[in-house]
PDB file as gemmi writes it, atoms N, CA and C in Angstrom:
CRYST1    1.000    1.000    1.000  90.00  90.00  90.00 P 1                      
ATOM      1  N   UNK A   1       0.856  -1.174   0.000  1.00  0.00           N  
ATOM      2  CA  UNK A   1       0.000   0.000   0.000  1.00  0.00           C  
ATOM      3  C   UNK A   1       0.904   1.241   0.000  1.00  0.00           C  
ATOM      4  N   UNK A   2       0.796   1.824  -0.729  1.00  0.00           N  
ATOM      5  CA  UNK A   2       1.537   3.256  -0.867  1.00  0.00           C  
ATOM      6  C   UNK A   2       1.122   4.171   0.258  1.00  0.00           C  
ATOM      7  N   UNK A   3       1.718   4.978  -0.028  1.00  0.00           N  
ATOM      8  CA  UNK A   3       2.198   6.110   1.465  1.00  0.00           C  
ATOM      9  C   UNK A   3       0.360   6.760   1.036  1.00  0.00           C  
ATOM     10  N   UNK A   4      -0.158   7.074  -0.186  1.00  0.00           N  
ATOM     11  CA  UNK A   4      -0.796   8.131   0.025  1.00  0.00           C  
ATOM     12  C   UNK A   4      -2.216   7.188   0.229  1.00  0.00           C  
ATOM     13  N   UNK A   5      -1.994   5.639  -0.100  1.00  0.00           N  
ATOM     14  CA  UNK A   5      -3.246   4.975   0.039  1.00  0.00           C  
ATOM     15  C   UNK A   5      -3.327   5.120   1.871  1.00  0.00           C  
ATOM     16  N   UNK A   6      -2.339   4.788   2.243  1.00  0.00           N  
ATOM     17  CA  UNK A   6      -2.443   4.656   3.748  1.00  0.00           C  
ATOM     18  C   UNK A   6      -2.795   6.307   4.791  1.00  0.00           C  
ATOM     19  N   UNK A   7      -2.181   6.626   3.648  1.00  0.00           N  
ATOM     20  CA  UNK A   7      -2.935   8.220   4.485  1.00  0.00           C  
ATOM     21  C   UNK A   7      -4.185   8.616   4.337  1.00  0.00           C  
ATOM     22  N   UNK A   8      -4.745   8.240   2.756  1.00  0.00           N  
ATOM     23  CA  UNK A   8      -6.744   7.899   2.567  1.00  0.00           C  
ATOM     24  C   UNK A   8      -7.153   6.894   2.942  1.00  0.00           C  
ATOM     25  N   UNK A   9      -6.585   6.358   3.238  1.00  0.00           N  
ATOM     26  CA  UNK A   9      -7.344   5.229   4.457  1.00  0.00           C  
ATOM     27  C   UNK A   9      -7.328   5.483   6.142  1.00  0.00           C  
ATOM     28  N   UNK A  10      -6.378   6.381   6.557  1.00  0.00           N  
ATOM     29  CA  UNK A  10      -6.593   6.855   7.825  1.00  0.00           C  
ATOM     30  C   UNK A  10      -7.334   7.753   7.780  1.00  0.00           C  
ATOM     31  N   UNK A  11      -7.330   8.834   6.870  1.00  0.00           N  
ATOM     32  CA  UNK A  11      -8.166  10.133   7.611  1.00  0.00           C  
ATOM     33  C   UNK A  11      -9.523   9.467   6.861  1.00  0.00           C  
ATOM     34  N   UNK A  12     -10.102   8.230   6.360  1.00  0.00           N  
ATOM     35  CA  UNK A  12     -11.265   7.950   6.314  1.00  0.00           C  
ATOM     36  C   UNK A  12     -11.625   6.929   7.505  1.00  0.00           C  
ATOM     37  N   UNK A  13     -10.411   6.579   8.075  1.00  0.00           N  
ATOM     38  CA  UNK A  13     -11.006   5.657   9.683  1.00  0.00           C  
ATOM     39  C   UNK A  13     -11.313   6.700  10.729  1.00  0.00           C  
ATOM     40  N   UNK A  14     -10.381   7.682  10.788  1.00  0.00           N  
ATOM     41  CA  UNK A  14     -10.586   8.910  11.409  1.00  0.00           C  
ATOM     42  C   UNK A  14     -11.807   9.799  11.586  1.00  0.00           C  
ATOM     43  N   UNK A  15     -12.570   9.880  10.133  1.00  0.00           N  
ATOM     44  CA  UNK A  15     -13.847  10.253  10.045  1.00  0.00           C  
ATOM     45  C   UNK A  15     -14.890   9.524  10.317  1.00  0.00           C  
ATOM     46  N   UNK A  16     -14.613   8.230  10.412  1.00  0.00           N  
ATOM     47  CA  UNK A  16     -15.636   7.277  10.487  1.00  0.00           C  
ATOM     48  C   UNK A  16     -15.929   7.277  12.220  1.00  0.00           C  
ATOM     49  N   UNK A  17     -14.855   7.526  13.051  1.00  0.00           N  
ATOM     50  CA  UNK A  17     -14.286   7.412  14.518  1.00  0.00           C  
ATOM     51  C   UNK A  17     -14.982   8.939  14.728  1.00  0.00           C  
ATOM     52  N   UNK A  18     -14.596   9.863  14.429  1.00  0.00           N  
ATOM     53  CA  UNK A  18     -14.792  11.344  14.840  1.00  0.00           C  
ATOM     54  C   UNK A  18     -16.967  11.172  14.641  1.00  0.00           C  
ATOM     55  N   UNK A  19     -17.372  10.377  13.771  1.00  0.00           N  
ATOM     56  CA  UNK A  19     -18.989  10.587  13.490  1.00  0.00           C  
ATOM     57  C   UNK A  19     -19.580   9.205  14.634  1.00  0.00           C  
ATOM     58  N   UNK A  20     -19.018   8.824  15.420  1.00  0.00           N  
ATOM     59  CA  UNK A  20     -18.996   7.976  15.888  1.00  0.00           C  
ATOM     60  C   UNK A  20     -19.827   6.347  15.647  1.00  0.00           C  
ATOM     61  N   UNK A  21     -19.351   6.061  14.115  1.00  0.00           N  
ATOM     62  CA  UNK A  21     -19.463   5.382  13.244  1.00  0.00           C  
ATOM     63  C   UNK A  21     -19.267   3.575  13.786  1.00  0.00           C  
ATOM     64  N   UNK A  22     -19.668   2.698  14.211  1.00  0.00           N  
ATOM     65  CA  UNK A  22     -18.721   1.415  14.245  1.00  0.00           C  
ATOM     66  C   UNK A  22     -18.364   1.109  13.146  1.00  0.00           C  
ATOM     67  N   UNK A  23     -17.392   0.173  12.602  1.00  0.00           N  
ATOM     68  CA  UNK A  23     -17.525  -0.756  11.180  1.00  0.00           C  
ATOM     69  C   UNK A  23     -19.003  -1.495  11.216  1.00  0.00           C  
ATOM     70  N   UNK A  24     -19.321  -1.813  12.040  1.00  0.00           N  
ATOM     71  CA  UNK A  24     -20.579  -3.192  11.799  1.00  0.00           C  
ATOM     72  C   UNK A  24     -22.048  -1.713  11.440  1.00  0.00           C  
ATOM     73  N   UNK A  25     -21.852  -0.799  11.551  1.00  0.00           N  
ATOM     74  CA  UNK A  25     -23.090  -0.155  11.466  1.00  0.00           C  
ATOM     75  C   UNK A  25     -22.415   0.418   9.888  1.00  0.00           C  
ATOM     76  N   UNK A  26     -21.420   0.677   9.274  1.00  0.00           N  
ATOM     77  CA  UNK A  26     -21.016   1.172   7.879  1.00  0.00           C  
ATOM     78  C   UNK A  26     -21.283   0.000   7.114  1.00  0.00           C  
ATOM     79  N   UNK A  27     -20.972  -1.321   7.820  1.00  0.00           N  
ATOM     80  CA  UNK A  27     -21.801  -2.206   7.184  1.00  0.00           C  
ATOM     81  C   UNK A  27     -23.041  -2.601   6.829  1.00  0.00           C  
ATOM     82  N   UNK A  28     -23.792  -2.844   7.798  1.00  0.00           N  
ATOM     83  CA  UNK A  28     -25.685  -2.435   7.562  1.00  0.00           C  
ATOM     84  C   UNK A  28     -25.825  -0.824   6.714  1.00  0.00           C  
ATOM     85  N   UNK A  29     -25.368  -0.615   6.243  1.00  0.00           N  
ATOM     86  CA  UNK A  29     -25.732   0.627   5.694  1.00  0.00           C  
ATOM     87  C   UNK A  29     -25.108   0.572   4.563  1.00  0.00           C  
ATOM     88  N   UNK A  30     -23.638   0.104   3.883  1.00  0.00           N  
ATOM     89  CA  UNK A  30     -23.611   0.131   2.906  1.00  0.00           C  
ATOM     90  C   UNK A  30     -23.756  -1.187   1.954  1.00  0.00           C  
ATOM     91  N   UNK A  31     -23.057  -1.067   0.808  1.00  0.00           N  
ATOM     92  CA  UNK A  31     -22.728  -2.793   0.351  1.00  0.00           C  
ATOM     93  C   UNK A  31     -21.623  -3.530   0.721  1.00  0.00           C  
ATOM     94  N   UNK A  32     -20.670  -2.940   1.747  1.00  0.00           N  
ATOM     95  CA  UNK A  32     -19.668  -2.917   2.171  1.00  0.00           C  
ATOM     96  C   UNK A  32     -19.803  -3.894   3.606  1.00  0.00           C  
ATOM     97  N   UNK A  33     -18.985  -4.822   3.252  1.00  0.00           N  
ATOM     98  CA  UNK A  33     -18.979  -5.952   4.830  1.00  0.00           C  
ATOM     99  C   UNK A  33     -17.806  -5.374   5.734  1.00  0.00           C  
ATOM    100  N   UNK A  34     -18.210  -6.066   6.686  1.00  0.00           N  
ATOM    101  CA  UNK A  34     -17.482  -5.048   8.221  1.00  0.00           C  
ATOM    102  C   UNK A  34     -16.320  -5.689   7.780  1.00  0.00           C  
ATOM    103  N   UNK A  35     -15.920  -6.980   7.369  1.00  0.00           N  
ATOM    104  CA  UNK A  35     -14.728  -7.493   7.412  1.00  0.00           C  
ATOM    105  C   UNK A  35     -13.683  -6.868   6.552  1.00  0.00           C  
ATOM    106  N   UNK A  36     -14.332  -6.184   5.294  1.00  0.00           N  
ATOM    107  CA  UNK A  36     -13.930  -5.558   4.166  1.00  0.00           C  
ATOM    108  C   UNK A  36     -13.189  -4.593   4.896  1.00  0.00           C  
ATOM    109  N   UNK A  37     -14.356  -3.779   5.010  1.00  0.00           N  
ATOM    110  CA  UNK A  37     -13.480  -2.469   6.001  1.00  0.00           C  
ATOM    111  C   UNK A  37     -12.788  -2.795   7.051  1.00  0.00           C  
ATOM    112  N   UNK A  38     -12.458  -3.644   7.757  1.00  0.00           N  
ATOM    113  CA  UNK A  38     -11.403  -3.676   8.472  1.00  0.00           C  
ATOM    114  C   UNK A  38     -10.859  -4.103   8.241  1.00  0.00           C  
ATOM    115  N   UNK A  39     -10.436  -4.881   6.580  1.00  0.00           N  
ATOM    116  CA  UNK A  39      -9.208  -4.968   6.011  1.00  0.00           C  
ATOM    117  C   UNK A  39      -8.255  -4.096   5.520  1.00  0.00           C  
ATOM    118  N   UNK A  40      -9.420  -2.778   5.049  1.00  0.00           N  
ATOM    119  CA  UNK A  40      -9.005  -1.836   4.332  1.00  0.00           C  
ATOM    120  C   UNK A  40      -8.709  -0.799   5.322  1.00  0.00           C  
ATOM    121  N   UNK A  41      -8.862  -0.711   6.656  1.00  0.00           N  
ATOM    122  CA  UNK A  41      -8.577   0.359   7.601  1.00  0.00           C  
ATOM    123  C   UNK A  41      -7.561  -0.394   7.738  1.00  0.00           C  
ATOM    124  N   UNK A  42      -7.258  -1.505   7.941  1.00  0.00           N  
ATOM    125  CA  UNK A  42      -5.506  -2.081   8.859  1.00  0.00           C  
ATOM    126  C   UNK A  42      -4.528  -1.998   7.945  1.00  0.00           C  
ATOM    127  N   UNK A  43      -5.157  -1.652   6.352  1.00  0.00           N  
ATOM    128  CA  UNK A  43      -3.785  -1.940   5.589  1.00  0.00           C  
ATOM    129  C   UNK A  43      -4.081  -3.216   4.821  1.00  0.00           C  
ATOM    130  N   UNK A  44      -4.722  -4.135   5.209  1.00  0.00           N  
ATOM    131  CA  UNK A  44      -4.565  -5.800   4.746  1.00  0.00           C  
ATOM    132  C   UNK A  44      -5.369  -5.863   3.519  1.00  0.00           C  
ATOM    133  N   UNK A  45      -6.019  -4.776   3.048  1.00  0.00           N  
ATOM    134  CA  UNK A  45      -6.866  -5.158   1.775  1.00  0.00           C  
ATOM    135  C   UNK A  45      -6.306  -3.706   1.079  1.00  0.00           C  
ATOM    136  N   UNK A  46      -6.434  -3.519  -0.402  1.00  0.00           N  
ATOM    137  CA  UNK A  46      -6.599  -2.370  -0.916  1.00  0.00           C  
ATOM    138  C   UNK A  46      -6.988  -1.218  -0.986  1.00  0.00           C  
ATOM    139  N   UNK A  47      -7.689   0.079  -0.874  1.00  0.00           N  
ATOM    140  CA  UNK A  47      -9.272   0.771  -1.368  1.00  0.00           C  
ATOM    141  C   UNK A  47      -8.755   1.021  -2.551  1.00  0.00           C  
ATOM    142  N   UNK A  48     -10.212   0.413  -2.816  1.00  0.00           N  
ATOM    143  CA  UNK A  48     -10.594   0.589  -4.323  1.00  0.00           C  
ATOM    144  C   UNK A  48     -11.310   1.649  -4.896  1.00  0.00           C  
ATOM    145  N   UNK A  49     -11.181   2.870  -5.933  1.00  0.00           N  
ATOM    146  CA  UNK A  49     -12.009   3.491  -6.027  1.00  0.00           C  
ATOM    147  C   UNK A  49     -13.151   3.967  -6.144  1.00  0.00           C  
ATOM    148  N   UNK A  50     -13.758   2.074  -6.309  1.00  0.00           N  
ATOM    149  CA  UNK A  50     -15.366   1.732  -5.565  1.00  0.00           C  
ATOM    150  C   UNK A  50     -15.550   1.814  -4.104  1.00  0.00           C  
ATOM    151  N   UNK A  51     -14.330   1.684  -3.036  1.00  0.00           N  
ATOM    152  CA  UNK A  51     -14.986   1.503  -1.663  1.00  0.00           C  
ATOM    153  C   UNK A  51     -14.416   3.280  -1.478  1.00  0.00           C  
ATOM    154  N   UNK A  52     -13.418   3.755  -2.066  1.00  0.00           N  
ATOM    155  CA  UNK A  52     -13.695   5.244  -1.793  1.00  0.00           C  
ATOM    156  C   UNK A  52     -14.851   6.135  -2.392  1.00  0.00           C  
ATOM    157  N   UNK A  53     -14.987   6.150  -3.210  1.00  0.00           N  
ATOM    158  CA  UNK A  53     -16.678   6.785  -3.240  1.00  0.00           C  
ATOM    159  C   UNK A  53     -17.747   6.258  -2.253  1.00  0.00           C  
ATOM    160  N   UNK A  54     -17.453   5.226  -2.662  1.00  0.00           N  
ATOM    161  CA  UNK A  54     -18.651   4.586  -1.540  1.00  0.00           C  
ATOM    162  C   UNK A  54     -18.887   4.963   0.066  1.00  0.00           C  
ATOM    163  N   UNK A  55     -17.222   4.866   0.639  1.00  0.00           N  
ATOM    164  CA  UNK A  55     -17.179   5.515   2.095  1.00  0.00           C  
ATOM    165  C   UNK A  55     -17.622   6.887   2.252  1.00  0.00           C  
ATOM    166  N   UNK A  56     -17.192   7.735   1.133  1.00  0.00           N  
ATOM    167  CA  UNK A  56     -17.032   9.148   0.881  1.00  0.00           C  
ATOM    168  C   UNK A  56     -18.748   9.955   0.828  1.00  0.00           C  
ATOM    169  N   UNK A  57     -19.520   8.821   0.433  1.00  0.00           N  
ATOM    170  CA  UNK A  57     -20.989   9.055  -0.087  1.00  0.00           C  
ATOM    171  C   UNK A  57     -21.428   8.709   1.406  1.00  0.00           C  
ATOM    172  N   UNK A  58     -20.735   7.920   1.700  1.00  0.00           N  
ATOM    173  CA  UNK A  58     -21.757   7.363   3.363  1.00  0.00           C  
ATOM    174  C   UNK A  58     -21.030   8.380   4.375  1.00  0.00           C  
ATOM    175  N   UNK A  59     -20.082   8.806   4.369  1.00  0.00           N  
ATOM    176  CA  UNK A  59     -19.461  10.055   5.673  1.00  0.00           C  
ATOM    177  C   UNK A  59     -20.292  11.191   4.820  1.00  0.00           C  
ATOM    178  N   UNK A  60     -20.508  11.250   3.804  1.00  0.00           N  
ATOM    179  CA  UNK A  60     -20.690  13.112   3.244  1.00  0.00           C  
ATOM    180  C   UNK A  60     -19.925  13.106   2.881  1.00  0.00           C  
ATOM    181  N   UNK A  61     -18.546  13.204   2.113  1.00  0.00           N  
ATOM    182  CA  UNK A  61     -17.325  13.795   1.946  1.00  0.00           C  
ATOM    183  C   UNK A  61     -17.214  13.966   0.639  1.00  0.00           C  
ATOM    184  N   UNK A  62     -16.330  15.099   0.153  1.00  0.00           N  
ATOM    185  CA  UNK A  62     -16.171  15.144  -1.379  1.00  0.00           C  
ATOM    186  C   UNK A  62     -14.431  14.014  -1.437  1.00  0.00           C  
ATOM    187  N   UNK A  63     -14.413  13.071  -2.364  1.00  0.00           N  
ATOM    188  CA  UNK A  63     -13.553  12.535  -2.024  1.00  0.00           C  
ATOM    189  C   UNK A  63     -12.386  13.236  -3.254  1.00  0.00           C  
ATOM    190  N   UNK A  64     -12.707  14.199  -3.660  1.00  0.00           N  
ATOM    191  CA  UNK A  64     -11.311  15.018  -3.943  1.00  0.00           C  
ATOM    192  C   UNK A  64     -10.486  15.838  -2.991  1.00  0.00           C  
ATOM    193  N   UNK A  65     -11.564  16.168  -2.299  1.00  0.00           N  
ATOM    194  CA  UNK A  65     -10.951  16.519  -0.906  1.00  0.00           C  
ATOM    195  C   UNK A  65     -10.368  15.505   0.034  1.00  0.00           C  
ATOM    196  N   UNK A  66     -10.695  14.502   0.406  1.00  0.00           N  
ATOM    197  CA  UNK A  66     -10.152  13.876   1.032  1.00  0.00           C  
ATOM    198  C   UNK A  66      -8.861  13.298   0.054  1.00  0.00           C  
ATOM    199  N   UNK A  67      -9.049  12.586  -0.926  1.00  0.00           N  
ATOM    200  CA  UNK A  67      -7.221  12.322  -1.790  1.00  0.00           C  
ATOM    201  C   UNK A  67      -6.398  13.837  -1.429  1.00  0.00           C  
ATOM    202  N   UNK A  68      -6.939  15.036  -1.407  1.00  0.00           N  
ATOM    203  CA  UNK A  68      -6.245  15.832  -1.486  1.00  0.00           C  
ATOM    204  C   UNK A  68      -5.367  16.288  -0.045  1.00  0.00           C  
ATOM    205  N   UNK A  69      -6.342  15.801   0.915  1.00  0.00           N  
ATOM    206  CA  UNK A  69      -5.680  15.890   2.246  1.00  0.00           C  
ATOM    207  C   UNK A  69      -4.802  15.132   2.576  1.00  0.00           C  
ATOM    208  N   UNK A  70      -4.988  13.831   2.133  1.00  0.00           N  
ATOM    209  CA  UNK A  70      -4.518  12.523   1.959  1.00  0.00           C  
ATOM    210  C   UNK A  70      -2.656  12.830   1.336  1.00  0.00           C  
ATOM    211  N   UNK A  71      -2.854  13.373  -0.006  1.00  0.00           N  
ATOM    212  CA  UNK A  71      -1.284  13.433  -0.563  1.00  0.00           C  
ATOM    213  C   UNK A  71      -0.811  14.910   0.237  1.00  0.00           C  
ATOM    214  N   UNK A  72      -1.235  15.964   0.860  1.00  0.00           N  
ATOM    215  CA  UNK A  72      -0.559  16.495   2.089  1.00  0.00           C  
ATOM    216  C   UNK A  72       0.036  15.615   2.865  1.00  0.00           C  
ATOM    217  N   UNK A  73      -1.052  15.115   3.578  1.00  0.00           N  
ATOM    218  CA  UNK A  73      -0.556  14.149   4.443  1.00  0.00           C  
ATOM    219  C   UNK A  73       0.841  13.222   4.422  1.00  0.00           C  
ATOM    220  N   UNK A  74       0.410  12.503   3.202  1.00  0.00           N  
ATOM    221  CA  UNK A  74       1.813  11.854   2.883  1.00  0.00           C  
ATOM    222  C   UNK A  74       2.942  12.371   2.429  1.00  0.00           C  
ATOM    223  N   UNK A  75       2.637  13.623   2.246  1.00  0.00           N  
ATOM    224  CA  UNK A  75       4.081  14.649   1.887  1.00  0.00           C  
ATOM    225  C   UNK A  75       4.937  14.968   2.972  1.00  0.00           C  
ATOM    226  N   UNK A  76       3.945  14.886   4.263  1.00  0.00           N  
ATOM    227  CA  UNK A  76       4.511  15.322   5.626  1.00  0.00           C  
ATOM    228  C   UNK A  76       5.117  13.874   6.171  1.00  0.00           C  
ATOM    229  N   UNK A  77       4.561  12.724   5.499  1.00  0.00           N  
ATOM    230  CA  UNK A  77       5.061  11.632   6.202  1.00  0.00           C  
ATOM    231  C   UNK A  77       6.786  11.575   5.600  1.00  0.00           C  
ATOM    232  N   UNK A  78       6.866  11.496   4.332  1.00  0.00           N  
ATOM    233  CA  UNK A  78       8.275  11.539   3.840  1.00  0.00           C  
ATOM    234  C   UNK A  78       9.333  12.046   3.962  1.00  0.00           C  
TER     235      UNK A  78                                                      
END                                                                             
């Protein structure tokens, strides 16, 4: 997983945590299984630009904004 996948995958666990979201309730709500997402929050699975829209549509988020915070982010990690 690249630096900037792992940084759009935190500040989308982050948002999910800050709305006080579980995985098992993003699950009943999307098409998305809890196991999925907690592959994809630990690192152990991909996001795909199907489960980022998808998260992005279920928080509210414009997800150009979030990639965009995301490659900040990983600029500061390097």
């Amino acid at each position: 997983m690249s630096v900037e996948e792992r940084a759009t995958v935190q500040i989308l666990r982050e948002k999910r945590i800050e709305a006080g979201i579980s995985q098992i309730e993003v699950g009943r709500r999307t098409d998305m299984t809890r196991g999925r997402l907690a592959k994809i929050e630990s690192g152990c699975a991909p996001l795909s630009v199907t489960d980022l829209f998808l998260l992005c549509r279920f928080y509210v988020l414009d997800p150009a904004v979030i990639v965009g915070a995301a490659t900040m982010r990983a600029e500061e990690l390097r």
